[in-house]
PyMOL Python script that loads the backbone (N, CA, C, O; Angstrom):
from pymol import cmd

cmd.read_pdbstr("""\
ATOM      1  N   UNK A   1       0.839  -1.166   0.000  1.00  0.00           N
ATOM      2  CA  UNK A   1       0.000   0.000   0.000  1.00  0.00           C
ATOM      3  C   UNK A   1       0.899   1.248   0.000  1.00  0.00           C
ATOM      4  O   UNK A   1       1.970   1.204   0.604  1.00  0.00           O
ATOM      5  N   UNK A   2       0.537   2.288  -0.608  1.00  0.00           N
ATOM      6  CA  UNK A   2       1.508   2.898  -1.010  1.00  0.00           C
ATOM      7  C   UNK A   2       1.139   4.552   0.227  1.00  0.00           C
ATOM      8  O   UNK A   2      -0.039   4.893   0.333  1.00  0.00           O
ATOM      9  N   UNK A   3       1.830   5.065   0.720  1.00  0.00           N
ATOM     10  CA  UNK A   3       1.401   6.306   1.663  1.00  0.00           C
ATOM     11  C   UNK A   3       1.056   7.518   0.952  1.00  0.00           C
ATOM     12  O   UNK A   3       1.530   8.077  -0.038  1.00  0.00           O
ATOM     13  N   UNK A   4      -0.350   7.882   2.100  1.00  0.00           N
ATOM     14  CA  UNK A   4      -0.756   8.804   1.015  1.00  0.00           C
ATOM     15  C   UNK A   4      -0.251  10.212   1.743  1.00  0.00           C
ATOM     16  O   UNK A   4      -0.265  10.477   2.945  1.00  0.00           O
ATOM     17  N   UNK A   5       0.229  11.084   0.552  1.00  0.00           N
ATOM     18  CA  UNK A   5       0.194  12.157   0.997  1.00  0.00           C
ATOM     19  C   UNK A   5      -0.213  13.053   1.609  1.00  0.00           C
ATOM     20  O   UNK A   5      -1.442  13.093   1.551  1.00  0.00           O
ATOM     21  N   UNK A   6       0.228  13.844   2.205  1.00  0.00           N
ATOM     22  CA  UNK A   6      -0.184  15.154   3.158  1.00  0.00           C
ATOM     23  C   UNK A   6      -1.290  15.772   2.063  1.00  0.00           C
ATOM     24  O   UNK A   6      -1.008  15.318   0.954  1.00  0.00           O
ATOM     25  N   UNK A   7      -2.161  16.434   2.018  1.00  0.00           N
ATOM     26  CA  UNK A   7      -2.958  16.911   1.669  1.00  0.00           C
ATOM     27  C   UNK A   7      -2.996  18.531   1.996  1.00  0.00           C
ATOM     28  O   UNK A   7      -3.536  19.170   1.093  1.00  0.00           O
ATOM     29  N   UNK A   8      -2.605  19.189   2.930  1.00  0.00           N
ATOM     30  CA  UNK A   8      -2.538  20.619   3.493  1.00  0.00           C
ATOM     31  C   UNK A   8      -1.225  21.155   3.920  1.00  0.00           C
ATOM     32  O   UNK A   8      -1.014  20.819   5.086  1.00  0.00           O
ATOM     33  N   UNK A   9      -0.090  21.987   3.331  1.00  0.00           N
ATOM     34  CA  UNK A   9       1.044  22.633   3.651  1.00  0.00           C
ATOM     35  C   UNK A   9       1.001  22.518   5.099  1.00  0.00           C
ATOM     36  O   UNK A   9       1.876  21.668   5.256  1.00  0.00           O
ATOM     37  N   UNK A  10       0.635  22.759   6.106  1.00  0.00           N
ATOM     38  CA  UNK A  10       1.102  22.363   7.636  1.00  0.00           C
ATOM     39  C   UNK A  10       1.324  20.155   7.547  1.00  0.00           C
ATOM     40  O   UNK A  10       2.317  19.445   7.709  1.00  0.00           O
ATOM     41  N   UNK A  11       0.575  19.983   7.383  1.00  0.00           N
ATOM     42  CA  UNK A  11       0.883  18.795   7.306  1.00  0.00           C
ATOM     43  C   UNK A  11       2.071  18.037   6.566  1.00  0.00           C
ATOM     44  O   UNK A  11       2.852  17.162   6.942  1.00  0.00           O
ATOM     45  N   UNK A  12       1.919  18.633   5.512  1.00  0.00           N
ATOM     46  CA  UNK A  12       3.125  18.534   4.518  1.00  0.00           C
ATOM     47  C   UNK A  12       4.561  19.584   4.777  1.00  0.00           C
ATOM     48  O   UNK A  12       5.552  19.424   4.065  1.00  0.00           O
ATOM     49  N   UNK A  13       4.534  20.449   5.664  1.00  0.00           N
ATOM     50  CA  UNK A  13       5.922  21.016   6.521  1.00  0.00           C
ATOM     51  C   UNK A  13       6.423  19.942   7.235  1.00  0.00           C
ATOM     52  O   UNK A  13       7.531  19.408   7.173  1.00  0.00           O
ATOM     53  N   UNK A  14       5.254  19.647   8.065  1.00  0.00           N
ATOM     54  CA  UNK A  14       5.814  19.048   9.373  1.00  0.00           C
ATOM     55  C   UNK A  14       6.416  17.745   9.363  1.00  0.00           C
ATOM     56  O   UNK A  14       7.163  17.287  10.226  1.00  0.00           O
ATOM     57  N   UNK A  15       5.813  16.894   7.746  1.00  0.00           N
ATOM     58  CA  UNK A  15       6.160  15.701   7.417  1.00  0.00           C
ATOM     59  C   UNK A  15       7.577  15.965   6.428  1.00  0.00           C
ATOM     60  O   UNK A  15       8.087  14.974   5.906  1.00  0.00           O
ATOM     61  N   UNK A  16       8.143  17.242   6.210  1.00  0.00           N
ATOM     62  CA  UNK A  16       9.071  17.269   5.494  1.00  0.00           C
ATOM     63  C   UNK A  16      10.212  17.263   7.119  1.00  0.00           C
ATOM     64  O   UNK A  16      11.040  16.448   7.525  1.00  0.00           O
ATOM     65  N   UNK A  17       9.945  17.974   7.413  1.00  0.00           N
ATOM     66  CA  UNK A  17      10.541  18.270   9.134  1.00  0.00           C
ATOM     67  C   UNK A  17      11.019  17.173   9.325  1.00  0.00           C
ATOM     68  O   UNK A  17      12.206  17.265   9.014  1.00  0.00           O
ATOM     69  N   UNK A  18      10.694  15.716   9.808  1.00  0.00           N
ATOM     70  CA  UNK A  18      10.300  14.609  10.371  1.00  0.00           C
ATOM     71  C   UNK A  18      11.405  14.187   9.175  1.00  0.00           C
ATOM     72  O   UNK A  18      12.578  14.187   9.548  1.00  0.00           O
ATOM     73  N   UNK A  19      11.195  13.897   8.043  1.00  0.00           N
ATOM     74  CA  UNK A  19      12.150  13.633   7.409  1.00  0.00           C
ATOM     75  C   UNK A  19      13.702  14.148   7.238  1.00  0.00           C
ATOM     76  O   UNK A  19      14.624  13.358   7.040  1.00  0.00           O
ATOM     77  N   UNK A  20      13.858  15.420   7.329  1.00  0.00           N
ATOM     78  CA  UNK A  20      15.051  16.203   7.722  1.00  0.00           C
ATOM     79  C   UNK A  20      15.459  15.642   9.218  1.00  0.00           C
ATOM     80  O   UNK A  20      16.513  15.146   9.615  1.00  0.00           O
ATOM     81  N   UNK A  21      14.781  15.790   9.585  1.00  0.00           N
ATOM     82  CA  UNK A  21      15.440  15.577  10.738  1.00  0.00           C
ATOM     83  C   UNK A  21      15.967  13.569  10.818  1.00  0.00           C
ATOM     84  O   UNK A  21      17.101  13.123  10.993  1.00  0.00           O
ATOM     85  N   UNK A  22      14.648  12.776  10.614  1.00  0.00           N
ATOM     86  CA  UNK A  22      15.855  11.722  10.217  1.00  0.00           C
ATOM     87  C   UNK A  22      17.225  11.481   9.415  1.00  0.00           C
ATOM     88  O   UNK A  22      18.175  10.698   9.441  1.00  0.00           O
ATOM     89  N   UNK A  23      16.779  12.616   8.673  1.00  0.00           N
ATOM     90  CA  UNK A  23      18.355  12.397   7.622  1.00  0.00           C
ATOM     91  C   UNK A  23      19.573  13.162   8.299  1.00  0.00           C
ATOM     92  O   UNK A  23      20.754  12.918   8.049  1.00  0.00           O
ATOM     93  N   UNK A  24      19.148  14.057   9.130  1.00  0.00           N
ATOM     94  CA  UNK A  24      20.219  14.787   9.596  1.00  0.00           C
ATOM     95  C   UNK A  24      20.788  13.651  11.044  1.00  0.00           C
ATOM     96  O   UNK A  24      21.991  13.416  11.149  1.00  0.00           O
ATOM     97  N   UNK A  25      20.095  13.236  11.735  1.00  0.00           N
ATOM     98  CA  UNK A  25      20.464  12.707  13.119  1.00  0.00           C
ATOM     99  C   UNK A  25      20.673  11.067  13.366  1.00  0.00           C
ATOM    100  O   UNK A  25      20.879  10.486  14.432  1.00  0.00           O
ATOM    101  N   UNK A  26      20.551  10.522  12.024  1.00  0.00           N
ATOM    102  CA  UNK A  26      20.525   9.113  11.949  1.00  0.00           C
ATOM    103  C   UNK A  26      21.842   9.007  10.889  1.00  0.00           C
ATOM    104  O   UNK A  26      22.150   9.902  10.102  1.00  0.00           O
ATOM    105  N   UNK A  27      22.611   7.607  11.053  1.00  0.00           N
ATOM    106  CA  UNK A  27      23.297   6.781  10.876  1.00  0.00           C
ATOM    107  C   UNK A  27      22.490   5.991   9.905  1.00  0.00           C
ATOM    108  O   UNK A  27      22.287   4.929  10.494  1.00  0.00           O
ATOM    109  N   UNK A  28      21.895   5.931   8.683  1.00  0.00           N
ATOM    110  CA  UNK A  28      21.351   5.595   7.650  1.00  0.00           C
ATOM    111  C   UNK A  28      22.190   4.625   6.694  1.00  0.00           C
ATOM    112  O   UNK A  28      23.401   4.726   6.502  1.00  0.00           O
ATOM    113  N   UNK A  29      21.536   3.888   6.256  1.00  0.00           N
ATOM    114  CA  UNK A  29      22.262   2.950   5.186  1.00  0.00           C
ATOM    115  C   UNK A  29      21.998   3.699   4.304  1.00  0.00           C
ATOM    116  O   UNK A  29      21.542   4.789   4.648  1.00  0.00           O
ATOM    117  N   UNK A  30      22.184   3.407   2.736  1.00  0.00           N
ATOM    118  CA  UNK A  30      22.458   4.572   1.672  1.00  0.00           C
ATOM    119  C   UNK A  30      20.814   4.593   1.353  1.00  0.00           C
ATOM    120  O   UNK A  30      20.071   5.574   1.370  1.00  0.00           O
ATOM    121  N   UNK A  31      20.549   3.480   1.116  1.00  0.00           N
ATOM    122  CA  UNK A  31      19.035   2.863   0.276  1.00  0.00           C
ATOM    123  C   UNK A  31      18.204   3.392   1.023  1.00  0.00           C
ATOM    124  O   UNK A  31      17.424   4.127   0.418  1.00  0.00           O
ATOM    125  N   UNK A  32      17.974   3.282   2.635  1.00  0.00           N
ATOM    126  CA  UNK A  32      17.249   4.356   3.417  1.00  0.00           C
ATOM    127  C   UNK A  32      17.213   5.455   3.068  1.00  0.00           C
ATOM    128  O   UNK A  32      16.164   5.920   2.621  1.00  0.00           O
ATOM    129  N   UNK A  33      18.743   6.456   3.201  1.00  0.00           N
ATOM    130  CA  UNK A  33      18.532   7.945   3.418  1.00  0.00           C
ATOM    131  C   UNK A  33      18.308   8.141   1.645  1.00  0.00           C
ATOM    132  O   UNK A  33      18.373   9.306   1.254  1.00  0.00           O
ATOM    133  N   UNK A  34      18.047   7.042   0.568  1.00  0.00           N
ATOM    134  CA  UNK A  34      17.704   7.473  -0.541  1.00  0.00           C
ATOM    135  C   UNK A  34      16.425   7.635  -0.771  1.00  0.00           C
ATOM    136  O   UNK A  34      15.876   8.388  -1.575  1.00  0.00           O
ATOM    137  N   UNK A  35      16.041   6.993  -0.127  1.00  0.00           N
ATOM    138  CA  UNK A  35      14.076   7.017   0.119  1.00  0.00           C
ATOM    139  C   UNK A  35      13.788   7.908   0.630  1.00  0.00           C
ATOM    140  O   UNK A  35      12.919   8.581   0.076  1.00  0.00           O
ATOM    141  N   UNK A  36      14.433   8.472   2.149  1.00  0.00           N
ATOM    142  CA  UNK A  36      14.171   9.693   2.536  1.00  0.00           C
ATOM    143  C   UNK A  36      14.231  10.486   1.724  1.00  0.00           C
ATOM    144  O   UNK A  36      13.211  10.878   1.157  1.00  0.00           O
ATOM    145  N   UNK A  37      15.436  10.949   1.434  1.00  0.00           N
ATOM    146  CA  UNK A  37      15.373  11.976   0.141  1.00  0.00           C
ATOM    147  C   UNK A  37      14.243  12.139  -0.571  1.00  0.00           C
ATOM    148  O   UNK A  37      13.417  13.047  -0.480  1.00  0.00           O
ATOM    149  N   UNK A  38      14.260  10.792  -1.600  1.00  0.00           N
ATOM    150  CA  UNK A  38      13.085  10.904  -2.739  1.00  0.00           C
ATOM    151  C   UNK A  38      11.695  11.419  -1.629  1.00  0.00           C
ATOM    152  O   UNK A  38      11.073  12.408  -2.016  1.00  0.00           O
ATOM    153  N   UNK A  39      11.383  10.970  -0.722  1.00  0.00           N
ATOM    154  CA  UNK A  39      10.279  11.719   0.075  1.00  0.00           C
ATOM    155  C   UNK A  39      10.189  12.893   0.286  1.00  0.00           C
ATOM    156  O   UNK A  39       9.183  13.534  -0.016  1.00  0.00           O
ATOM    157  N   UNK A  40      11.107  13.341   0.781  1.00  0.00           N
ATOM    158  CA  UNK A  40      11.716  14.876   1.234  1.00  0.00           C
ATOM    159  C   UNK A  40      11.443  15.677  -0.177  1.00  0.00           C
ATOM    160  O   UNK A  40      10.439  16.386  -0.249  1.00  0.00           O
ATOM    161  N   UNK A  41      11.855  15.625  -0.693  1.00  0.00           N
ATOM    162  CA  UNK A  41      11.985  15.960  -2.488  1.00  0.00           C
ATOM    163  C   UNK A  41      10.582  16.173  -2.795  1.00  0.00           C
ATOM    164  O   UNK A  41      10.236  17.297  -3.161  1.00  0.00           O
ATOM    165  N   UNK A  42       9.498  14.984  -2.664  1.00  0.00           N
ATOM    166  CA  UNK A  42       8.226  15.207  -2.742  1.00  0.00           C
ATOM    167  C   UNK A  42       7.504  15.873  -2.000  1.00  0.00           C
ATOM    168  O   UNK A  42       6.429  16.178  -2.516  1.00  0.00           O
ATOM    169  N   UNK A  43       7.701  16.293  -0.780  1.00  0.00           N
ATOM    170  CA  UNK A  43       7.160  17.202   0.150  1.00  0.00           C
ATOM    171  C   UNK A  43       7.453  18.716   0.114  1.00  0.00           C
ATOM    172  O   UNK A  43       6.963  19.734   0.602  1.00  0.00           O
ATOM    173  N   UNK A  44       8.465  18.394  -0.679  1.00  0.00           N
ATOM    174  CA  UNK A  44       9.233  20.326  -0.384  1.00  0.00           C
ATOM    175  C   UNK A  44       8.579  20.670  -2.151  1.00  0.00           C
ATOM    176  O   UNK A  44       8.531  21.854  -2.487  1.00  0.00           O
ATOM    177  N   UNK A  45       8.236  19.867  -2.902  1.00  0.00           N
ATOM    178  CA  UNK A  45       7.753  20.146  -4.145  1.00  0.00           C
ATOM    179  C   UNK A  45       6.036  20.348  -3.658  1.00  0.00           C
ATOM    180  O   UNK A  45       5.219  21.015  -4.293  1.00  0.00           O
ATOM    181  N   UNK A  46       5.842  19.818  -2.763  1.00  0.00           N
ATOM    182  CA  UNK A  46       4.785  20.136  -2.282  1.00  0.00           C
ATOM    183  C   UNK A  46       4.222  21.143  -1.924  1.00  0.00           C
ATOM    184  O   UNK A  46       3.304  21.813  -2.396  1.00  0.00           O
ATOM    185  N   UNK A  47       4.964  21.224  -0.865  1.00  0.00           N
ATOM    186  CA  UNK A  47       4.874  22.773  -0.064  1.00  0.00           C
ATOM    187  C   UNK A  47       5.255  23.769  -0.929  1.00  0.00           C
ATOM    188  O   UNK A  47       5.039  24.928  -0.575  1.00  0.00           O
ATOM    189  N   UNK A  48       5.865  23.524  -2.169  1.00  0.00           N
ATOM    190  CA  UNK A  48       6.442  24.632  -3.317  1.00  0.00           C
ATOM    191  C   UNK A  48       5.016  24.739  -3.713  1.00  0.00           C
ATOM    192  O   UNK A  48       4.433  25.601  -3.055  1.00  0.00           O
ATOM    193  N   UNK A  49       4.364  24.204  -4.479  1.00  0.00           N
ATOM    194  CA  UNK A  49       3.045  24.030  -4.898  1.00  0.00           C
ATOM    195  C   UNK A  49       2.035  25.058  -4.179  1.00  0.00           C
ATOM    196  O   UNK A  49       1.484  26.069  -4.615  1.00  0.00           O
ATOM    197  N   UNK A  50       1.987  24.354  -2.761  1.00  0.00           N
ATOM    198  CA  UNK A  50       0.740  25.148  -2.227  1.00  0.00           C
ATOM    199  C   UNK A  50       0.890  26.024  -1.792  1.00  0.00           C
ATOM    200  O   UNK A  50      -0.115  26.496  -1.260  1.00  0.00           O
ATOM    201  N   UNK A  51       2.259  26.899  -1.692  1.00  0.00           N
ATOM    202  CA  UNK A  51       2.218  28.339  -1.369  1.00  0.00           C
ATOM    203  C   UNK A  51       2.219  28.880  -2.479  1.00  0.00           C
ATOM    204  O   UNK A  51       1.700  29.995  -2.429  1.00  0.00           O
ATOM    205  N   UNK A  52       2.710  28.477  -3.853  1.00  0.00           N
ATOM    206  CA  UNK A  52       2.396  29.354  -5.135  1.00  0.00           C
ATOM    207  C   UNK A  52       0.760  29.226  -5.477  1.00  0.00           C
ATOM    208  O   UNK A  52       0.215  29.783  -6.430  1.00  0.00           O
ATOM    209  N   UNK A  53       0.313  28.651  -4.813  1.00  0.00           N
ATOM    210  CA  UNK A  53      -1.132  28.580  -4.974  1.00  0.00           C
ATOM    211  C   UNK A  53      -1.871  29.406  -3.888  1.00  0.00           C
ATOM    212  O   UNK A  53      -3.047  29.715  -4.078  1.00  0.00           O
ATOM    213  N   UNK A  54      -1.396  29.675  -3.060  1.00  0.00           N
ATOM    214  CA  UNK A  54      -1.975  30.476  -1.899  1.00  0.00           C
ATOM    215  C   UNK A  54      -1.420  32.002  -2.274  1.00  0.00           C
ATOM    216  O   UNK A  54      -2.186  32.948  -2.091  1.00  0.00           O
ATOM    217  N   UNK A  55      -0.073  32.235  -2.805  1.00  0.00           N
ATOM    218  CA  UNK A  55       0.448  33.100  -3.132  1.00  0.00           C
ATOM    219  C   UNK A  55      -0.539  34.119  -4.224  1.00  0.00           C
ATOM    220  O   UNK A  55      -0.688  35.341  -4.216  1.00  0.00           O
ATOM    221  N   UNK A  56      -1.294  32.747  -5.407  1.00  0.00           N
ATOM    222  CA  UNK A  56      -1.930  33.026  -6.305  1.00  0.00           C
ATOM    223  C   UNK A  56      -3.284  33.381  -6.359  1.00  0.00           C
ATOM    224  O   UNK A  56      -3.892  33.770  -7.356  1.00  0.00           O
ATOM    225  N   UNK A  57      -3.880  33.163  -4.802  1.00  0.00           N
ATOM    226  CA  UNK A  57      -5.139  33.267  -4.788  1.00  0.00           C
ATOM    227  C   UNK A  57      -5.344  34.326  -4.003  1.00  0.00           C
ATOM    228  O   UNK A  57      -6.434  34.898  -3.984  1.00  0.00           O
ATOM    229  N   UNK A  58      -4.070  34.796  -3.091  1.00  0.00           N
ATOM    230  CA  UNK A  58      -3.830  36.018  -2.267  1.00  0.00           C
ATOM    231  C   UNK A  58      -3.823  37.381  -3.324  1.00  0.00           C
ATOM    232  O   UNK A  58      -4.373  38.408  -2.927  1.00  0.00           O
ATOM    233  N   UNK A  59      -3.213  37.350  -4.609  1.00  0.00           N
ATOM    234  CA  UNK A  59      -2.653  38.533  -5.328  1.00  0.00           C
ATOM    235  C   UNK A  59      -4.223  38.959  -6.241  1.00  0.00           C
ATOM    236  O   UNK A  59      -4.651  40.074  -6.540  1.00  0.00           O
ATOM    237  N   UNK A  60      -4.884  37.417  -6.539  1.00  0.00           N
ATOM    238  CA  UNK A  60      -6.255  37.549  -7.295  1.00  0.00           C
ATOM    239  C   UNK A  60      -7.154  38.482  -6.370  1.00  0.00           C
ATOM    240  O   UNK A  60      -7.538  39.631  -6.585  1.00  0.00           O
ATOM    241  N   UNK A  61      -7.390  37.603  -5.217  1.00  0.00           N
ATOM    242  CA  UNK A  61      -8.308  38.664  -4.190  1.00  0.00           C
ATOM    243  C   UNK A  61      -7.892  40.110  -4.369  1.00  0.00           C
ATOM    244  O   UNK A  61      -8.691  40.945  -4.791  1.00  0.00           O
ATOM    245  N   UNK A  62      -6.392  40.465  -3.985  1.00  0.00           N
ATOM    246  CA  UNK A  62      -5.714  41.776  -3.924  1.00  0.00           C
ATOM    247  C   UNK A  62      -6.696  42.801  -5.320  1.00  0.00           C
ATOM    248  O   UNK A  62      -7.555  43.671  -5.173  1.00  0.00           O
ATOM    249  N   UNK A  63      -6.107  42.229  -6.561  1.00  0.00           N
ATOM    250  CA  UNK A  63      -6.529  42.433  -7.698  1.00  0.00           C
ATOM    251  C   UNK A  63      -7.911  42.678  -7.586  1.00  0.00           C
ATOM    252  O   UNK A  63      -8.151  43.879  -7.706  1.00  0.00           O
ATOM    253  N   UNK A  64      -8.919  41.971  -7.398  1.00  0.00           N
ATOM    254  CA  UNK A  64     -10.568  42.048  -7.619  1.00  0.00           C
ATOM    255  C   UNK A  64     -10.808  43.565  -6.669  1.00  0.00           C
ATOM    256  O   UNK A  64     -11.614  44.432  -7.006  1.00  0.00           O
ATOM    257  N   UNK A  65      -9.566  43.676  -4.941  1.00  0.00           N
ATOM    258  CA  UNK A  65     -10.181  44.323  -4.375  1.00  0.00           C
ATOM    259  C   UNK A  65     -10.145  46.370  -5.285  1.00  0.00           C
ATOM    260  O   UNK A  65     -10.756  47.436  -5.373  1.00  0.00           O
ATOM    261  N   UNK A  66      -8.837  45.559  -5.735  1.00  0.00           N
ATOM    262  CA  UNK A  66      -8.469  47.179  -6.331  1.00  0.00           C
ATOM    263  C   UNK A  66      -9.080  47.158  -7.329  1.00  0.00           C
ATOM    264  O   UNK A  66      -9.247  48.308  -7.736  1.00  0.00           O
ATOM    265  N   UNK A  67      -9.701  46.109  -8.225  1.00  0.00           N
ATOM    266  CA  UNK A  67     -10.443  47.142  -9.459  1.00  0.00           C
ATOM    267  C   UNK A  67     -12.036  47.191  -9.005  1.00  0.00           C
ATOM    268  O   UNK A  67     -12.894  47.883  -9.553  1.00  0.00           O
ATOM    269  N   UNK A  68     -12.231  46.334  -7.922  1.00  0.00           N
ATOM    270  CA  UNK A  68     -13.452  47.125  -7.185  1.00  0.00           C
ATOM    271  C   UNK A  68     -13.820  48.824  -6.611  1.00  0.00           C
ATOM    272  O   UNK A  68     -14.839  49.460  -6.877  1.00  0.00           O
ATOM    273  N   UNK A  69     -12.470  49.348  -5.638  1.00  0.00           N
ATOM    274  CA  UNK A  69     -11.929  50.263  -5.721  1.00  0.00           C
ATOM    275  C   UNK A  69     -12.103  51.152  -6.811  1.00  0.00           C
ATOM    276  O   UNK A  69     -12.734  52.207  -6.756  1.00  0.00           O
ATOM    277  N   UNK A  70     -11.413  50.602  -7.992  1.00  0.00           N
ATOM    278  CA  UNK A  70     -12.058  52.053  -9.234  1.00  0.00           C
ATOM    279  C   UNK A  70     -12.887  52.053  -9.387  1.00  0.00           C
ATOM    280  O   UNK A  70     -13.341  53.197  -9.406  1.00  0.00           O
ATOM    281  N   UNK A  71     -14.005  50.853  -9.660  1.00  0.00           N
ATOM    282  CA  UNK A  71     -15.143  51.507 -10.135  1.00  0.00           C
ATOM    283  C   UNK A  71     -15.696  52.365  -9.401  1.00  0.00           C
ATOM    284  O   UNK A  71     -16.290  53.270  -9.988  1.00  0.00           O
ATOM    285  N   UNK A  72     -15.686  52.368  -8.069  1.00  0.00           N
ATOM    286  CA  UNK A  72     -16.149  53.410  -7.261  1.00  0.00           C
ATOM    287  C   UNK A  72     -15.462  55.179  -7.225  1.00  0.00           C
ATOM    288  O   UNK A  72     -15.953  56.017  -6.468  1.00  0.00           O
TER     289      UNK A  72
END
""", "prot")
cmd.dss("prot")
cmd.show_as("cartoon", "prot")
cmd.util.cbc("prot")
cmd.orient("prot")
């Protein structure tokens, strides 16, 4: 069964966290800290994701509020 991903940037920080921190404080065989990685890799592409998406939905609102603004 394959693990499913974090679904929400806090979840998906904290599971990148958890992984850093095994890779940093453990004595790892290679094939381990290569899995970590490839995980890590998928989480931080993650969290890349959903802040350019939060980023993107923050600047839209911004936008609607200011050309609301002119018409008035």
């Amino acid at each position: 069964m394959t693990e499913q991903p974090p679904i929400n940037y806090e979840a998906a920080f904290a599971a990148l966290q958890e992984v850093i921190t095994k890779l940093e404080n453990s004595e790892l065989p290679l094939e381990e800290a290569l899995k970590l990685y490839e995980k890590g890799k998928k989480l931080s592409d993650q969290c890349a994701k959903l802040l350019e998406n939060a980023q993107l939905r923050v600047s839209t609102l911004g936008q609607a509020e200011n050309d609301t603004e002119e018409a008035l």
